[in-house]
C-alpha positions as CSV (number, residue, x, y, z in Angstrom):
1,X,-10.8,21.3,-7.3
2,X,-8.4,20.3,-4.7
3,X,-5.7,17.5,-5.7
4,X,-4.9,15.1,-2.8
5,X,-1.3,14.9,-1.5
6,X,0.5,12.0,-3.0
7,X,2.5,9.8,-0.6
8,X,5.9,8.1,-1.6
9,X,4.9,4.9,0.5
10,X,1.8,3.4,2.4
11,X,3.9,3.7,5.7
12,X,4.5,7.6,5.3
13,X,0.7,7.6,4.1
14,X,-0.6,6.2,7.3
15,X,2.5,7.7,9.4
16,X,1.3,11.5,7.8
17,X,-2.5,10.9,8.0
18,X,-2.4,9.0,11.5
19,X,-4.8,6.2,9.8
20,X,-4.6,3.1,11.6
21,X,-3.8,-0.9,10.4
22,X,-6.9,-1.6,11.1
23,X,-9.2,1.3,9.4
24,X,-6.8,1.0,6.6
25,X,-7.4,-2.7,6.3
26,X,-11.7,-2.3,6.7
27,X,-11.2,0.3,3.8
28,X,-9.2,-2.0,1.4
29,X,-11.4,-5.0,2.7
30,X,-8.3,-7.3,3.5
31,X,-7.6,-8.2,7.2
32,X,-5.4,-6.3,9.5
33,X,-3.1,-9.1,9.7
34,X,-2.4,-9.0,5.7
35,X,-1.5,-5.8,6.0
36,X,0.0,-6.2,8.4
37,X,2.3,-8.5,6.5
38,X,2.5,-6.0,3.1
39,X,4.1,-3.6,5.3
40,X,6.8,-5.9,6.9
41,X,7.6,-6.7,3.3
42,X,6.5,-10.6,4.3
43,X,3.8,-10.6,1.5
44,X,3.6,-8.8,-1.9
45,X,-0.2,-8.0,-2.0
46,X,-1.8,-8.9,-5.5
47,X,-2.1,-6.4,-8.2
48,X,-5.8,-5.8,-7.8
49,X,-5.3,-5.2,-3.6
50,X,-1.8,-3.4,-5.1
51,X,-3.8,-0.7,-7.2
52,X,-6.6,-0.5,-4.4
53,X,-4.4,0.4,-2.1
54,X,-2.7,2.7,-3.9
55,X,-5.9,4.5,-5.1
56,X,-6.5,4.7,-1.5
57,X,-3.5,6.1,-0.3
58,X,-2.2,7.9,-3.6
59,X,0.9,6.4,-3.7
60,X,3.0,4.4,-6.4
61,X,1.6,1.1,-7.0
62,X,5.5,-0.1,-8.0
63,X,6.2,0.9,-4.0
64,X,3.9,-2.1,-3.1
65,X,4.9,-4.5,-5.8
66,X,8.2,-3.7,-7.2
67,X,10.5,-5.5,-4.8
68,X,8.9,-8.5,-6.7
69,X,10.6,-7.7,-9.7
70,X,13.6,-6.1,-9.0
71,X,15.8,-8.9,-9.9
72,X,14.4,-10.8,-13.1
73,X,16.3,-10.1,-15.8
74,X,14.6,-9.0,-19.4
């Protein structure tokens, strides 16, 4: 069985791949202006589209939703 190559962010996953905004966005069912806006860093997508688009992509879900939580304090 073949493993798939794991990506550090969804930018280098669609920069390495050559996948599109908007073939990315029809695959994770969101519009290509939302993602759009989770790759400026203007939205933090949810942590159901989070996981999907990390299953997607094979990268870290935390590169998609940890910036949200870097500075709470335990």
């Amino acid at each position: 069985m073949r493993r798939r190559k794991a990506f550090p962010t969804l930018q280098a996953y669609m920069d390495e791949t050559g996948i599109s905004q908007g073939s990315l966005s029809k695959r994770a069912d969101i519009s290509q202006a939302h993602l759009s806006m989770i790759l400026s860093g203007e939205r933090t997508p949810s942590l159901p589209l989070a996981l999907k688009l990390a299953r997607i992509a094979n990268i870290p879900v935390e590169t998609l939703i940890g910036k949200q939580h870097e500075n709470v304090e335990a």
